[in-house]
TISE-964847 format. One record per residue: x, y, z negated of N, C-alpha, C in turn; residue in three letters. Coordinates in nm, 3 decimals. Layout:
! residues N
+---------+---------+---------+---------+---------+---------+---------+---------+---------+-----+
|     n_X |     n_Y |     n_Z |    ca_X |    ca_Y |    ca_Z |     c_X |     c_Y |     c_Z | res |
+---------+---------+---------+---------+---------+---------+---------+---------+---------+-----+
|       X |       Y |       Z |       X |       Y |       Z |       X |       Y |       Z | ALA |
...
+---------+---------+---------+---------+---------+---------+---------+---------+---------+-----+
! end
This chain:
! residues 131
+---------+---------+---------+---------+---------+---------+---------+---------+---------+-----+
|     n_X |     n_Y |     n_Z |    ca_X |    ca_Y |    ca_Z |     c_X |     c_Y |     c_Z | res |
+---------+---------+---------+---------+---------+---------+---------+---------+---------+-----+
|   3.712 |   2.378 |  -8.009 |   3.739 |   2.311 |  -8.133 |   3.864 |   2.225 |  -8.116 | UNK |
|   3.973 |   2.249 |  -8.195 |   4.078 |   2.182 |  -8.177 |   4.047 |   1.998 |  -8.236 | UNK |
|   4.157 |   1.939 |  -8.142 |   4.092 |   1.765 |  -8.161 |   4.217 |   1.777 |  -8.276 | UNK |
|   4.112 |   1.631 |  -8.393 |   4.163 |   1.587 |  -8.529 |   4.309 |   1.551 |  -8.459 | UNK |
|   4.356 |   1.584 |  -8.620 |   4.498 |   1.537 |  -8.535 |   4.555 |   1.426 |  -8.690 | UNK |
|   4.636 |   1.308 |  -8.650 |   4.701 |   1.213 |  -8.665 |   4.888 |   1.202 |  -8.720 | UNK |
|   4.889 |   1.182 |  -8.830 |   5.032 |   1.180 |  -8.853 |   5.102 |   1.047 |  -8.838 | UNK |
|   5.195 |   1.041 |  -8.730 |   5.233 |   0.937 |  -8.702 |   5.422 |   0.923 |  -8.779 | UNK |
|   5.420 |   0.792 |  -8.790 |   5.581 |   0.793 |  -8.813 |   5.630 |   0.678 |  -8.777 | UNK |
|   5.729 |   0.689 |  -8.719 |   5.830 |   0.594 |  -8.637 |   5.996 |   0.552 |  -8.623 | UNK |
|   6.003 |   0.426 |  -8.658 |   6.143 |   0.470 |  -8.606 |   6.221 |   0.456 |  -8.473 | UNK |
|   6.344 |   0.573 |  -8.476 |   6.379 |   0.570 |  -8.351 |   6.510 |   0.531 |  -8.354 | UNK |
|   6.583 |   0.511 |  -8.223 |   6.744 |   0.545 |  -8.271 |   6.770 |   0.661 |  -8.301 | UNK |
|   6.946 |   0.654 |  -8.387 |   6.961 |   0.818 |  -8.398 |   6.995 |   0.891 |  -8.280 | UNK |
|   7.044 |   0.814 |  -8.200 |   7.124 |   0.944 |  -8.050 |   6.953 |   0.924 |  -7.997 | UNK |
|   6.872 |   0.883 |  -7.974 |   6.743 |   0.921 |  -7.922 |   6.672 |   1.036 |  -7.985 | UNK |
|   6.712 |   1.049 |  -8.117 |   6.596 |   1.168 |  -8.196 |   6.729 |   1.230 |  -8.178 | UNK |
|   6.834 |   1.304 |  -8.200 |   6.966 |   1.351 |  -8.170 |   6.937 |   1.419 |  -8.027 | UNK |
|   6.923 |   1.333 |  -7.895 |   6.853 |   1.389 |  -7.784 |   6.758 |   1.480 |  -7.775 | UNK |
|   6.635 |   1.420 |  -7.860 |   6.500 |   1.482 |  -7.869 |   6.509 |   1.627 |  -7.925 | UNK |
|   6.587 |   1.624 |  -8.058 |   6.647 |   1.793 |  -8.111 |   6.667 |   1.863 |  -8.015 | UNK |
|   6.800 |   1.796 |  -7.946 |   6.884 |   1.918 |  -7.875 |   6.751 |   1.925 |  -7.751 | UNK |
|   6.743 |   1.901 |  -7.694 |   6.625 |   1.932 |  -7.582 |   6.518 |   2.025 |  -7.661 | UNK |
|   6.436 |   1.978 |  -7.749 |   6.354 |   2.086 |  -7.811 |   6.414 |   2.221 |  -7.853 | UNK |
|   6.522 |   2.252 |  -7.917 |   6.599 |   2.327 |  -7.917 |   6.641 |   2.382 |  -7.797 | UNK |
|   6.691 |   2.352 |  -7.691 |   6.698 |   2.417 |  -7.581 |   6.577 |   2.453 |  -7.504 | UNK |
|   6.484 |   2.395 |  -7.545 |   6.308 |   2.462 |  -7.433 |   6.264 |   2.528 |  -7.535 | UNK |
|   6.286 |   2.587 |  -7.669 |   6.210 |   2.638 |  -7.760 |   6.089 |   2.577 |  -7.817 | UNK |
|   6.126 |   2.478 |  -7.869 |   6.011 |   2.401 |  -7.855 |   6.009 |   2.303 |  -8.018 | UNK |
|   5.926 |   2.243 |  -8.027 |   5.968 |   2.150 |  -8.210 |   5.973 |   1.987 |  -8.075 | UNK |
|   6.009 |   1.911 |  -8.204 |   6.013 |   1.765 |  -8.201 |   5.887 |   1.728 |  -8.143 | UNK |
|   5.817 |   1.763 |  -8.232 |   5.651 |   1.713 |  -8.228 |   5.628 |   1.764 |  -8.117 | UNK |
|   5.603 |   1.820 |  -8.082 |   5.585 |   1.941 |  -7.893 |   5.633 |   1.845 |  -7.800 | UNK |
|   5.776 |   1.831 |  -7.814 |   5.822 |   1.754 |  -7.709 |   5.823 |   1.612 |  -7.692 | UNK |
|   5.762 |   1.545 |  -7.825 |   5.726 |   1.387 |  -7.779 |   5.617 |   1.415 |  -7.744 | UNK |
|   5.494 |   1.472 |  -7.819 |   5.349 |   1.488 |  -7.736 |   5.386 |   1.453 |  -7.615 | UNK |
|   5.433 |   1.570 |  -7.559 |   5.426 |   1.602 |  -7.409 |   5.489 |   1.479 |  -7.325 | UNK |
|   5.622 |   1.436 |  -7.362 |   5.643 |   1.338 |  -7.314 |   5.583 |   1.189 |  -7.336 | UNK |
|   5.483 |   1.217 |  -7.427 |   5.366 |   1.080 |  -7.451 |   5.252 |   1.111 |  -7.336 | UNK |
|   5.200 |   1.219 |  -7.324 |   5.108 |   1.271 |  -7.228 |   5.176 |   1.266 |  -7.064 | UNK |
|   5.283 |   1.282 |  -7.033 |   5.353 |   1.266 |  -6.887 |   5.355 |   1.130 |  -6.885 | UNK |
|   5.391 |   1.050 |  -6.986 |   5.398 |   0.901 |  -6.949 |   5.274 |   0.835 |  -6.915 | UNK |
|   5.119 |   0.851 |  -7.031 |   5.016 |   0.826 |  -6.956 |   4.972 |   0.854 |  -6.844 | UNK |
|   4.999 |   0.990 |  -6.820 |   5.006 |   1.034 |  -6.632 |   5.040 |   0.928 |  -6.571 | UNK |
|   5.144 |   0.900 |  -6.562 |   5.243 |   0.811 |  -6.500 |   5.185 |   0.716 |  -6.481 | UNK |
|   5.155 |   0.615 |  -6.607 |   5.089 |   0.502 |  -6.596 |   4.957 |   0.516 |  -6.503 | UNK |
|   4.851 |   0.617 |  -6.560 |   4.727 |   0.601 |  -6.484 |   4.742 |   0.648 |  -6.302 | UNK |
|   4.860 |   0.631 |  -6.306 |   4.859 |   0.643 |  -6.114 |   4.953 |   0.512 |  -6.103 | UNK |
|   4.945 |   0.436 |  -6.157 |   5.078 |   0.340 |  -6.157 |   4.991 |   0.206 |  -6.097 | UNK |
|   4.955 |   0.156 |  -5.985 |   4.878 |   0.017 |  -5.966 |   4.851 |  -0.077 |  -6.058 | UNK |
|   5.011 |  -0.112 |  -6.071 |   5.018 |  -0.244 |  -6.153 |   5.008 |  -0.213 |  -6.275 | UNK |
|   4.960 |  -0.106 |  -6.352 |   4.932 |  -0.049 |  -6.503 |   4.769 |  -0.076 |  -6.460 | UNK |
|   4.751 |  -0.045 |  -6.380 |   4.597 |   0.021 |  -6.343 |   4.518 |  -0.131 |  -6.318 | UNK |
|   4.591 |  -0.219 |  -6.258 |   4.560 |  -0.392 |  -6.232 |   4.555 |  -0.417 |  -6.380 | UNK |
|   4.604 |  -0.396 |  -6.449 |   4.612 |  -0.476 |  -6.573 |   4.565 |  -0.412 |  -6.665 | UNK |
|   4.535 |  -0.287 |  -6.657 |   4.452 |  -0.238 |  -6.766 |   4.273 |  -0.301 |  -6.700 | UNK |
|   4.262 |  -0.333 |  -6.566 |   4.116 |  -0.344 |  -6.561 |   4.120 |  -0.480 |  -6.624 | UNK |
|   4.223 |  -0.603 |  -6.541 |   4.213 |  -0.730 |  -6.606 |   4.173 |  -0.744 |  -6.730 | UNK |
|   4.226 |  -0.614 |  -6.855 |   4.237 |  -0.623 |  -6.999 |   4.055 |  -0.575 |  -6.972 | UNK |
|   4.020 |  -0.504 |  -6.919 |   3.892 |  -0.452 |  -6.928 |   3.791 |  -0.551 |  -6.918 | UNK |
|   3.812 |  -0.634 |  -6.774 |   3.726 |  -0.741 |  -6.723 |   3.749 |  -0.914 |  -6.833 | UNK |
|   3.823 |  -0.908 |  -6.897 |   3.852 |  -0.963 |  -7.016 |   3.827 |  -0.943 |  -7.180 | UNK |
|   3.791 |  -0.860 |  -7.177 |   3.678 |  -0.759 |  -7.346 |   3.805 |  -0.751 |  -7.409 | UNK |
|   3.945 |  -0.694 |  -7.373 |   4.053 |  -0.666 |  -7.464 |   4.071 |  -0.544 |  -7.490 | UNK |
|   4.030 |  -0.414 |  -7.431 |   3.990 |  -0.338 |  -7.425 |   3.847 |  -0.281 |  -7.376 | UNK |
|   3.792 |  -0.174 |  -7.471 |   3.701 |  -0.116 |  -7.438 |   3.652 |  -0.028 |  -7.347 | UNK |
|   3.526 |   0.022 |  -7.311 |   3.521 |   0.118 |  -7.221 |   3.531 |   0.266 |  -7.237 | UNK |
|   3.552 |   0.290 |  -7.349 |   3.586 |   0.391 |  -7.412 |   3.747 |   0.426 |  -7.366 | UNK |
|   3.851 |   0.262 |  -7.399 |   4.012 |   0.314 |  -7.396 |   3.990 |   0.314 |  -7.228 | UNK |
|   3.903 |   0.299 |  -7.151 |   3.987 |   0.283 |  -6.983 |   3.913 |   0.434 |  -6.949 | UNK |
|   3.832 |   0.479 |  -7.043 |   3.789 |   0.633 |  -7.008 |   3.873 |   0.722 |  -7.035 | UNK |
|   3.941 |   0.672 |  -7.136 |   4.051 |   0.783 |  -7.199 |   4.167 |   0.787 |  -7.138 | UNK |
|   4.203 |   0.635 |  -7.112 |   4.314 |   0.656 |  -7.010 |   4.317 |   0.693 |  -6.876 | UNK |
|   4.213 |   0.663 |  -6.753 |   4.171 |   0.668 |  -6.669 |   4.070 |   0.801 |  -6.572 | UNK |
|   3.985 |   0.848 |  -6.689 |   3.890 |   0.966 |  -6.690 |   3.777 |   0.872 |  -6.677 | UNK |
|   3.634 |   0.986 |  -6.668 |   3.517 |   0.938 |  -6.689 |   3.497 |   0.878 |  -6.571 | UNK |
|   3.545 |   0.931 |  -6.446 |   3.455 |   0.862 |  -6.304 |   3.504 |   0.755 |  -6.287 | UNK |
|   3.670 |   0.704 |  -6.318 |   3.754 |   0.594 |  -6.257 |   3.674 |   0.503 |  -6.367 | UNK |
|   3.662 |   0.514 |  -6.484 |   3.608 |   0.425 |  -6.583 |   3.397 |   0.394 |  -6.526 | UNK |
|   3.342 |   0.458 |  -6.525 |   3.188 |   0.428 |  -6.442 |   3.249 |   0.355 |  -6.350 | UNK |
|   3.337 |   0.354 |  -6.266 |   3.338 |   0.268 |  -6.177 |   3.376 |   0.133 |  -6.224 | UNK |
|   3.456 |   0.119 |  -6.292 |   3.522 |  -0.005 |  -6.334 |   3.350 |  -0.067 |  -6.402 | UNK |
|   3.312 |   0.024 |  -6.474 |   3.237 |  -0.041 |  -6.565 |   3.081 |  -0.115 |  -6.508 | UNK |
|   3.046 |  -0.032 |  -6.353 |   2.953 |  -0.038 |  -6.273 |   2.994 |  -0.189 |  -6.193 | UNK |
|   3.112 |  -0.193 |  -6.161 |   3.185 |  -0.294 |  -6.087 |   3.144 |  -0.406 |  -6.164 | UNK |
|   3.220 |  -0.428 |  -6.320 |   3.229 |  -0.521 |  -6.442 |   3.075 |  -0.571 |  -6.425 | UNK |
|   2.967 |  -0.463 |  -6.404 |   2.847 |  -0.527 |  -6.475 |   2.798 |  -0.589 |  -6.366 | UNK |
|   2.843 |  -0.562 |  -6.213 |   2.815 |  -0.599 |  -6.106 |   2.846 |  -0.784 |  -6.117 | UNK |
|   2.996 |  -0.815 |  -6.165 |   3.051 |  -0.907 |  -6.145 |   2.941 |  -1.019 |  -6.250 | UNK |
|   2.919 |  -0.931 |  -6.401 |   2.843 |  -1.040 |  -6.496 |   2.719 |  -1.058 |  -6.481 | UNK |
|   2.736 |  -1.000 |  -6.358 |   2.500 |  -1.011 |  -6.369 |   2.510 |  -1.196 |  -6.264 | UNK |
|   2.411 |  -1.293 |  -6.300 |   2.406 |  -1.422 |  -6.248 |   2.304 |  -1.380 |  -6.139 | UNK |
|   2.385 |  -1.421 |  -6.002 |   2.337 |  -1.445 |  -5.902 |   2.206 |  -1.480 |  -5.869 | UNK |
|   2.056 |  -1.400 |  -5.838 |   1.932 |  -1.481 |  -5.828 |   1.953 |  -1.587 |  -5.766 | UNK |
|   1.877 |  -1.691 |  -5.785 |   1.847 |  -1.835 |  -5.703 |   1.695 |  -1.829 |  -5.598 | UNK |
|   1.756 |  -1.836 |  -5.524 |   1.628 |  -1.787 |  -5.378 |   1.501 |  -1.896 |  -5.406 | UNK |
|   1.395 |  -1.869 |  -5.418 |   1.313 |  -1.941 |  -5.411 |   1.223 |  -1.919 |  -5.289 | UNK |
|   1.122 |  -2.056 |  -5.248 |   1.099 |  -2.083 |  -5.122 |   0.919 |  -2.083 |  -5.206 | UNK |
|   0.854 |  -2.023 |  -5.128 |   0.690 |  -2.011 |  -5.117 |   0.629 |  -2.151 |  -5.080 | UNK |
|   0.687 |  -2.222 |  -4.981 |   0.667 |  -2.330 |  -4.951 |   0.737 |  -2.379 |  -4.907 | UNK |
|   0.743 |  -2.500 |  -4.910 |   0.841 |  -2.622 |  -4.864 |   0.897 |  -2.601 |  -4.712 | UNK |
|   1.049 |  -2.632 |  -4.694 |   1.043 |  -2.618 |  -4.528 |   0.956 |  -2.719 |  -4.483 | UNK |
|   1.040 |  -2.706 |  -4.326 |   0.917 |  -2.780 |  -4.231 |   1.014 |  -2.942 |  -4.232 | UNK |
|   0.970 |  -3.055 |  -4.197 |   1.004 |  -3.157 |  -4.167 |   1.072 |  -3.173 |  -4.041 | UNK |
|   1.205 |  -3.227 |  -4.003 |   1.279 |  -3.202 |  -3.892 |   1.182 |  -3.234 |  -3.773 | UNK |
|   1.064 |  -3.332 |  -3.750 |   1.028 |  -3.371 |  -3.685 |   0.932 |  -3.231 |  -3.632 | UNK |
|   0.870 |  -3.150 |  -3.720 |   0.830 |  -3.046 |  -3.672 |   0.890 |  -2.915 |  -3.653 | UNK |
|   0.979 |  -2.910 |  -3.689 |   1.097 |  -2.814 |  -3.675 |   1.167 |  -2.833 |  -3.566 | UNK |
|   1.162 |  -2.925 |  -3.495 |   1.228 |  -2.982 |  -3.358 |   1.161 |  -2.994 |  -3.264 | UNK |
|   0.992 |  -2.999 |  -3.299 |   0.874 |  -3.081 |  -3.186 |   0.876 |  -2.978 |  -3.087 | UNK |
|   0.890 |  -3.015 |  -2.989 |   0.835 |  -2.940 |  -2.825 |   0.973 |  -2.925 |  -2.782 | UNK |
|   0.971 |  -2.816 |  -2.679 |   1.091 |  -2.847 |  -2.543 |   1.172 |  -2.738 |  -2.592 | UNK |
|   1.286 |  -2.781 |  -2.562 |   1.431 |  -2.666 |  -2.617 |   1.454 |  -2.628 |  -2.487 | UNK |
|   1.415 |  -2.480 |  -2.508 |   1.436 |  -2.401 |  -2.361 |   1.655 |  -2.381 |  -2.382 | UNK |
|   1.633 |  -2.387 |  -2.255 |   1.836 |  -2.380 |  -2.182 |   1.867 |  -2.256 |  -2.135 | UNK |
|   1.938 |  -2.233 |  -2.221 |   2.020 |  -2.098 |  -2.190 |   2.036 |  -2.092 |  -2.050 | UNK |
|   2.051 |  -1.956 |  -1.957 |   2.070 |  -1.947 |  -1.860 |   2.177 |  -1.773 |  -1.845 | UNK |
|   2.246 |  -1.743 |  -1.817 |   2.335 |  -1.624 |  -1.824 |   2.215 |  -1.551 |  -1.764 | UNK |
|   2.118 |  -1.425 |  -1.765 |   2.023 |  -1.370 |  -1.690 |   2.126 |  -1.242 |  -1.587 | UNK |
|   2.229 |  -1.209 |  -1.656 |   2.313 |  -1.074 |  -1.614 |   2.376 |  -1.126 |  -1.464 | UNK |
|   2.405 |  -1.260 |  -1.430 |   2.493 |  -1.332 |  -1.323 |   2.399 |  -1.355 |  -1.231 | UNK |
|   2.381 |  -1.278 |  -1.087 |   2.255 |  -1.395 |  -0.956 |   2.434 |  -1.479 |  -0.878 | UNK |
|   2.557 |  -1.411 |  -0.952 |   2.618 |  -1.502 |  -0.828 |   2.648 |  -1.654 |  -0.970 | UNK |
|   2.678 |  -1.721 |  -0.881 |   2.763 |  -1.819 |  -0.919 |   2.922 |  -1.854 |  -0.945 | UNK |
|   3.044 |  -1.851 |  -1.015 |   3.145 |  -1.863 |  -1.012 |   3.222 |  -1.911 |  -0.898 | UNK |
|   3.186 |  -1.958 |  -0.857 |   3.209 |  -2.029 |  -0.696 |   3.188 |  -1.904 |  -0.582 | UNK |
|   3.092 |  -1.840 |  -0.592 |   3.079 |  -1.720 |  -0.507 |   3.111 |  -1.639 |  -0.484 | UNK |
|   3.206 |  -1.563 |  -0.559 |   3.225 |  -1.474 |  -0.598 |   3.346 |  -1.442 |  -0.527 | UNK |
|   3.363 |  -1.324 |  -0.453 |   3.472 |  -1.289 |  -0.360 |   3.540 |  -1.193 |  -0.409 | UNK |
|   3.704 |  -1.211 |  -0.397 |   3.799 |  -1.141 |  -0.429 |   3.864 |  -1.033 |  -0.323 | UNK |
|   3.881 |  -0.953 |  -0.425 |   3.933 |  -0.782 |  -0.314 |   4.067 |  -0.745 |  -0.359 | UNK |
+---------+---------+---------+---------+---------+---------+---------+---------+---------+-----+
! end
């Protein structure tokens, strides 16, 4: 099924549409053909472009755009991700709750603090002979 299509109108300069002729004319091609296409190479462009791609999420992670325009520009998987990410970022952090109260330092501390001892070493630093 061919997609609805849109009549757009614009203005340009004249040596820019002057350009646009003679090029369509030389690829066999209309006006309309050859801006499409060169509207479609430029979104290419952009959606591999970082700093297009930084700032279209910013616009995303900001509700200036929808998830619909970062699907269209982007495709379906790069957009699930953004959008999986987004919901990651707005969900509020649980707050840990405790079953019972800690312990009081005095019992949290009571009895003898066993002392590290290296178990891997029987020599001593002092003992130890060089070859």
């Amino acid at each position: 099924m061919a997609e609805e299509r849109t009549r757009v109108d614009f203005n340009a300069p004249r040596s820019l549409v002057e350009r646009a002729d003679s090029v369509a004319e030389i690829l066999d091609t209309s006006r309309t053909r050859l801006l499409i296409d060169a509207l479609e190479d430029e979104f290419e462009a952009l959606a591999n472009d970082e700093e297009f791609r930084r700032r279209l999420a910013d616009a995303y992670y900001d509700d200036r755009v929808d998830y619909d325009t970062i699907e269209a520009v982007l495709g379906r998987e790069e957009a699930m991700r953004m959008k999986l990410l987004r919901e990651s970022i707005d969900r509020t952090p649980a707050v840990p709750q405790l079953e019972d109260d800690l312990p009081s330092d005095e019992t949290f501390y009571d009895g003898e603090v066993a002392e590290w001892t290296d178990s891997n070493s029987s020599e001593s630093p002092d003992d130890e002979s060089h070859t």
